[in-house]
C-alpha positions in Angstrom: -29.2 -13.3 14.4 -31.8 -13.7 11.5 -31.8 -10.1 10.3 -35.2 -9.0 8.4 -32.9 -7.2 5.8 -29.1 -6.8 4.8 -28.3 -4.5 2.4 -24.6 -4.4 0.7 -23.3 -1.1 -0.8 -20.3 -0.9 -3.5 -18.7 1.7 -5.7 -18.7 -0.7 -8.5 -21.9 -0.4 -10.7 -20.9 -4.4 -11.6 -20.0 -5.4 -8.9 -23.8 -4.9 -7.4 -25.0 -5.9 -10.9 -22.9 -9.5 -10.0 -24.2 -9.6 -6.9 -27.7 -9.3 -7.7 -27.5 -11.9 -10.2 -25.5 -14.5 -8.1 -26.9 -13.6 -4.6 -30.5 -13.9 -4.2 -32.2 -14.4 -0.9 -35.4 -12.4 0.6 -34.3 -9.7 2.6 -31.3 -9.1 0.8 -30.9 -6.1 -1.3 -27.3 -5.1 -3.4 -26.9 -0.9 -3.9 -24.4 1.0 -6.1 -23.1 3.6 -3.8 -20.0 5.9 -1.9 -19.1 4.7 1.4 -18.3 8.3 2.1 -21.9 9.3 0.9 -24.5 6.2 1.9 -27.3 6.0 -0.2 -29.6 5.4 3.3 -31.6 7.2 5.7 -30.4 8.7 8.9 -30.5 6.1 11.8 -31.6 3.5 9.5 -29.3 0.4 10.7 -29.1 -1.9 13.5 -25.6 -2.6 12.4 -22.9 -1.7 9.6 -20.1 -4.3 8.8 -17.0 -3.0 7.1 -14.2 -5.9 6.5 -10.9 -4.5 4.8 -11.9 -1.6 2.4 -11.8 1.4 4.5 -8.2 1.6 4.0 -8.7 2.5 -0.1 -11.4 5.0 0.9 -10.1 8.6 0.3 -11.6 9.7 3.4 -11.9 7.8 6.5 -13.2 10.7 8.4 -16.3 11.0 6.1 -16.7 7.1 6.2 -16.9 6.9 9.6 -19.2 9.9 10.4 -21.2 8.0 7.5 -21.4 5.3 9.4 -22.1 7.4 12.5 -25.2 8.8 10.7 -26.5 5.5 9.5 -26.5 3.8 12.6 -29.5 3.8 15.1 -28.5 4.9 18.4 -27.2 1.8 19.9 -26.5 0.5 16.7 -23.1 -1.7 16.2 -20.0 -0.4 14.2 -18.4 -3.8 12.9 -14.5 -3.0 11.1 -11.5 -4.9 10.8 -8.6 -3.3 8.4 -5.1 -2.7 7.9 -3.3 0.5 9.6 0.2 1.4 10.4 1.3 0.4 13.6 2.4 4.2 14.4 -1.1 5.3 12.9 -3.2 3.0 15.3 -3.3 5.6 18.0 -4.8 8.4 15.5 -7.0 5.8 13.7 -8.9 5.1 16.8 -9.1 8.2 17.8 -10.9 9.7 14.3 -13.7 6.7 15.7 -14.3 8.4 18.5 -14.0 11.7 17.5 -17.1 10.7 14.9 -19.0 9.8 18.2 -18.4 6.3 18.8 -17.7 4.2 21.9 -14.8 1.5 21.7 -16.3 -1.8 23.3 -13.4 -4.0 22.0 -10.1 -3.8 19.8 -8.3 -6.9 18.8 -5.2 -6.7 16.8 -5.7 -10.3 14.3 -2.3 -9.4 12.7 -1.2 -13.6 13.7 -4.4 -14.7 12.7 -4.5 -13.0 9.1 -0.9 -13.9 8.7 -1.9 -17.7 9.6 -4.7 -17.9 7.4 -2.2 -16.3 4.7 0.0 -19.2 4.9 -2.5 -21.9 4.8 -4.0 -20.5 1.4 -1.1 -19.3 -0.2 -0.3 -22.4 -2.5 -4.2 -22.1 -3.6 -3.5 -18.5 -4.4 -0.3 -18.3 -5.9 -1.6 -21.1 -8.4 -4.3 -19.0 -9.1 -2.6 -16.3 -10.0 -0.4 -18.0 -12.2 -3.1 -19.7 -14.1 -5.7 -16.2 -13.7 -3.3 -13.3 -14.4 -1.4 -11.7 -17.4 2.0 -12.0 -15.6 2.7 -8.2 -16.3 0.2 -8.0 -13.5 1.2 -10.8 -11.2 3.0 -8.8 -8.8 0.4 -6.3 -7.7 -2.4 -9.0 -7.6 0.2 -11.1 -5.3 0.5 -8.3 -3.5 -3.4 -7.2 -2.7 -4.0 -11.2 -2.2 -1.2 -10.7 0.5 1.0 -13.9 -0.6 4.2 -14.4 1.2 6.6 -12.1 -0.2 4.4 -9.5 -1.3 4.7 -6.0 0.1 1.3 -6.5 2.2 2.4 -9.7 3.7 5.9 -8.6 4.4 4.3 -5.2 6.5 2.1 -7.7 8.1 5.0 -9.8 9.6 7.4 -6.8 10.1 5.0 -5.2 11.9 5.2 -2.2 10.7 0.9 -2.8 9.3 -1.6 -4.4 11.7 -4.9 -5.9 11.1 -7.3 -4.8 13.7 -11.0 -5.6 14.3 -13.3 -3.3 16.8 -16.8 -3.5 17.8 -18.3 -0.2 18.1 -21.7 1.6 19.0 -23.8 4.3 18.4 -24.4 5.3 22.0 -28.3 5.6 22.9 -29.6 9.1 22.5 
């Protein structure tokens, strides 16, 4: 869509300092900040994208109604995350109840699970070669290799992976 500016926003003061190092391109701007307090202007964005970090956010009330305020009326809400299966209902709802319109909801559960399969070789070689062993098992499970606690919730279905396109309706 050739945006005129993207901005990416992180807790991690280092993570923004790696990013401004390794990722430089006009237009594109790296900001230490709160995803429950967004270092932006009111109505400021065409769209926000959020990919699988909302889940670790104390709040996903605040987030969302951050988001909310950020956008510019018709402005797109792009998430895709982990939730419960029995929390789906409740999780969709709190999108709405910020103000949002639902225009589509696709649970990629398969897909993720697919995608974990075909790169799990890759990352469970990494791991061994990357990671003190005292801390292989939680770094299995957050890179969601077979057998971890992630991957298992995944296939059980007890944890789905779900993507939605949102909007800011128009004023």
């Amino acid at each position: 869509l050739q945006p005129c500016s993207v901005l990416g926003v992180d807790f991690s003061a280092s993570a923004v300092d790696f990013c401004r190092s390794n990722h430089r391109q006009e237009g594109l701007q790296f900001r230490q900040g709160d995803a429950e307090a967004l270092p932006c202007a009111d109505n400021s964005f065409d769209a926000v994208l959020n990919v699988e970090s909302s889940h670790c956010y104390p709040s996903l009330q605040r987030f969302v109604s951050e988001v909310f305020r950020v956008l510019r009326p018709g402005g797109h809400f792009l998430w895709a995350d982990l939730c419960r299966t029995e929390l789906l209902d409740e999780n969709r709802s709190l999108f709405q109840a910020a103000g949002f319109t639902l225009l589509r909801e696709t649970r990629i559960t398969d897909n993720v699970l697919l995608a974990l399969d075909r790169v799990q070789e890759q990352r469970s070689a990494m791991i061994r070669r990357l990671v003190p062993r005292f801390l292989t098992r939680p770094v299995a499970d957050f890179a969601g290799v077979p057998g971890s606690r992630v991957y298992e919730s995944l296939r059980a279905g007890e944890v789905q992976y779900v993507s939605r396109v949102l909007i800011k309706p128009a004023a």
